[in-house]
C-alpha positions in Angstrom: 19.3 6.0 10.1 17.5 3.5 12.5 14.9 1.2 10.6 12.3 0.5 13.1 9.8 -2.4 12.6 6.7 -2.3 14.5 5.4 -5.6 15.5 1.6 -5.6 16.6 1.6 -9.3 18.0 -0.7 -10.6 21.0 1.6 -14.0 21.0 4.7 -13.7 23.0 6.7 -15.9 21.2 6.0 -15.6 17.6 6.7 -11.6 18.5 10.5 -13.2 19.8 11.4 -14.9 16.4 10.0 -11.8 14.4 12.2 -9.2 16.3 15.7 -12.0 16.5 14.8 -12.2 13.0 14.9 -8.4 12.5 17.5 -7.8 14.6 20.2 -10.2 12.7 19.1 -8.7 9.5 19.7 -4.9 11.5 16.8 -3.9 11.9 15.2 -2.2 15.4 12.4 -4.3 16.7 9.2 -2.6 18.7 6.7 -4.8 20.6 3.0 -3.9 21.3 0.2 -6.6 22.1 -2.8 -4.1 20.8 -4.0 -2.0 18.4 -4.4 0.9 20.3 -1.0 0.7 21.3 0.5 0.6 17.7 -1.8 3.5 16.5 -0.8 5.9 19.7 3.3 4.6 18.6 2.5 5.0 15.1 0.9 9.0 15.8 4.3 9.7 17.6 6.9 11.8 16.6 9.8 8.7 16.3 6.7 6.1 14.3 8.4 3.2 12.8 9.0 2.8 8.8 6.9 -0.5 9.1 4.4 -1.7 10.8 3.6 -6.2 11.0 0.2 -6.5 12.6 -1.6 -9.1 13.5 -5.6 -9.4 12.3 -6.3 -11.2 15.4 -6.0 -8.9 18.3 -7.1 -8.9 21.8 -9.1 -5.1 21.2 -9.8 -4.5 18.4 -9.1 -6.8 15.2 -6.2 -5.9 12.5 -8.3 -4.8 9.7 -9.5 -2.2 11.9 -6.8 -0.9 12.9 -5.2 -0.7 9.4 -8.5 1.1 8.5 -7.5 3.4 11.3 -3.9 3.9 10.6 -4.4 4.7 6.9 -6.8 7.8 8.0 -3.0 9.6 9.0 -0.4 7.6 7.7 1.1 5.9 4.5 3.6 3.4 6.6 3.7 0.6 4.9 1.9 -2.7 6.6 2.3 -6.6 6.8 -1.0 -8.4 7.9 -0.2 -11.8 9.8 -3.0 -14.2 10.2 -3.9 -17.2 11.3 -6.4 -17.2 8.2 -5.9 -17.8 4.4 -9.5 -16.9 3.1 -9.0 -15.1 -0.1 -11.2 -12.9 0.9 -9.2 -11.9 4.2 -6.5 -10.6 1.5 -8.6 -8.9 -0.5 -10.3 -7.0 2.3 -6.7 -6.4 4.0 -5.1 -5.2 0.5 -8.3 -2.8 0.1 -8.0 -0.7 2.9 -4.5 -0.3 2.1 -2.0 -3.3 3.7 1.3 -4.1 1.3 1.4 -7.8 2.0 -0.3 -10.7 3.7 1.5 -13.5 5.5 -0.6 -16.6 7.1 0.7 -18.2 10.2 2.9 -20.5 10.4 5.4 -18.3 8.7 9.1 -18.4 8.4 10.7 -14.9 10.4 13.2 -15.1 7.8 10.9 -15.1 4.6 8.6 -11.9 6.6 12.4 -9.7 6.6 12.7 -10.3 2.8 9.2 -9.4 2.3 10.0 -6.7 4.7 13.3 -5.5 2.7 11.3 -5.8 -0.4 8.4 -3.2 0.6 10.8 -0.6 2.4 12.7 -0.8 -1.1 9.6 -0.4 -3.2 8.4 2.9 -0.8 11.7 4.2 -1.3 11.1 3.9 -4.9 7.6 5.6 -4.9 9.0 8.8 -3.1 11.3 9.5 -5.8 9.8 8.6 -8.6 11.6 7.9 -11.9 10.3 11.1 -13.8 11.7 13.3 -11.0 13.5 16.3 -12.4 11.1 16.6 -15.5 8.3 19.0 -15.9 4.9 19.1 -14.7 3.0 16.3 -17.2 -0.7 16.7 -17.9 -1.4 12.8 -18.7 -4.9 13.2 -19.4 -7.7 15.8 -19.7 -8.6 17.2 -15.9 -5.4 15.5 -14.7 -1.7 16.5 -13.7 1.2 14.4 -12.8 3.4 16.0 -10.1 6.5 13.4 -10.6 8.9 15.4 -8.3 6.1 15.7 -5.4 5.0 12.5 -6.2 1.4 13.6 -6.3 -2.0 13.9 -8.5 -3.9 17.0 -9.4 -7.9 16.3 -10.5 -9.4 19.6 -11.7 -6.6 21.7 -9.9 -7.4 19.8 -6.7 -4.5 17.4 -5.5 -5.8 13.8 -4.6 -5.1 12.6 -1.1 -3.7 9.4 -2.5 -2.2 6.5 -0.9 1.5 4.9 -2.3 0.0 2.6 -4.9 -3.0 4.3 -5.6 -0.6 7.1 -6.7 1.6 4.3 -8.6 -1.4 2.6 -10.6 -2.5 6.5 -11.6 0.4 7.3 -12.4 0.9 4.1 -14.7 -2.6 5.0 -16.2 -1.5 8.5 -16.5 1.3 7.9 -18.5 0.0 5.7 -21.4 -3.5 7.7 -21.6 -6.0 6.0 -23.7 -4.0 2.6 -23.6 -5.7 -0.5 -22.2 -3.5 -2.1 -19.8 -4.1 -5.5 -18.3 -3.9 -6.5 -14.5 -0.9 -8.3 -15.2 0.9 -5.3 -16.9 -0.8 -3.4 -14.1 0.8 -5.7 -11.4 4.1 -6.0 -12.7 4.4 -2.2 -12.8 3.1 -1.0 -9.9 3.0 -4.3 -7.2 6.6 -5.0 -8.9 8.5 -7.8 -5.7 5.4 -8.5 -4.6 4.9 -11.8 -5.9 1.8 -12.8 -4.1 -0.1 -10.0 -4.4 -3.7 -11.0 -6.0 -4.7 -9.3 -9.4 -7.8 -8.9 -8.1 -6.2 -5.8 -5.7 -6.2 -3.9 -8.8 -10.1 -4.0 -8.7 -9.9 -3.0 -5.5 -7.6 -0.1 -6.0 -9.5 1.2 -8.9 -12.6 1.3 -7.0 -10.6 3.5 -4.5 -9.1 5.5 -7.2 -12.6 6.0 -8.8 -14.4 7.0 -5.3 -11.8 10.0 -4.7 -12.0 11.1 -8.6 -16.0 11.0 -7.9 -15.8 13.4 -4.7 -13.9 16.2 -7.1 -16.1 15.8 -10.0 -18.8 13.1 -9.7 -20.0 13.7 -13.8 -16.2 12.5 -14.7 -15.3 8.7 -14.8 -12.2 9.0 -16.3 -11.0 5.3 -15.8 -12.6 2.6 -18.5 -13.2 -0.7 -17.7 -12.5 -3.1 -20.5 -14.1 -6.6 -19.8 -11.9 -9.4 -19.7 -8.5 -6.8 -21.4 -8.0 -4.7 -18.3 -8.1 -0.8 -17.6 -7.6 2.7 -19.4 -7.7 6.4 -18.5 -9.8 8.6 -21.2 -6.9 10.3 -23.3 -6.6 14.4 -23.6 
């Protein structure tokens, strides 16, 4: 099967090393200089399994095209930026990127991080508990493992790969208080420099799509300075 990377890069020759990069490790390369471009590719029938994009673009920037993007698609995405704010990451790992690499980069590091992420996706779509029943982890809830999906009230959540992955975790030790760090290492496991703080984020994400099926429920606890729990049966 052809593994197409898309690269969303306004700068010629940083686009060259990424695709010789990919191409040694057997990968297929695709160019585009704007974000327009990548979402029309990325709404086509032959979309790439990855997508590096560039924040700074010439139309539009990279956050909003990832905002964009994640309205019809779960492809996994690697910001580049010429930026290392925290607060870049945290915004770009919010609206749903999988990792965050600041210029000047090694092409060689972004295909590991790239082989890592395509690994971990493969992972998520067939998820360890495949084959078993239908699991109700907590009250209102139930766990899908060989659909790899979330049912809130009888209603399944429109959820995006970790925010399945962290409610799943939650799902499965019910009334436990799990840290970030147990939280990271389970579900942002090869991602090394993902921030703890992007469980926050997540779990405001989770929380705002629990609200919109039943907005008395807040079945996720937050547990000051120990971490996060859902409400048991």
């Amino acid at each position: 099967m052809t593994r197409t990377i898309l690269i969303v890069e306004d700068e010629q020759a940083i686009a060259d090393s990424i695709a010789y990069a990919l191409r040694t490790d057997g990968f297929t390369p695709r160019h585009v200089m704007l974000g327009e471009q990548a979402l029309a590719v990325l709404r086509s029938e032959d979309a790439p399994q990855l997508v590096v994009l560039d924040i700074g673009l010439p139309d539009m920037s990279g956050l909003e095209a990832c905002r964009q993007l994640r309205q019809f698609s779960d492809v996994p995405v690697i910001f580049l930026t010429a930026r290392s704010d925290e607060i870049d990451r945290i915004v770009g790992l919010e609206i749903g990127a999988d990792d965050y690499v600041t210029k000047p980069f090694s092409p060689r590091e972004l295909v590991a991080r790239i082989r890592v992420i395509l690994r971990r996706a493969r992972v998520a779509q067939t998820p360890p508990d495949a084959g078993k029943p239908i699991v109700a982890g907590a009250s209102g809830f139930e766990l899908r493992g060989l659909e790899a999906r979330v049912l809130f009230h009888g209603q399944p959540l429109d959820l995006t790969r970790y925010e399945y992955l962290l409610l799943k975790t939650l799902l499965e030790h019910p009334g436990h208080v799990l840290s970030r760090a147990q939280l990271m290492e389970r579900v942002w496991s090869g991602a090394p420099d993902t921030l703890e703080r992007t469980v926050d984020a997540h779990v405001k994400s989770l929380r705002a799509k629990l609200r919109a099926v039943d907005a008395r429920e807040e079945p996720i606890q937050t547990h000051r300075g120990l971490g996060y729990s859902l409400a048991g049966a």
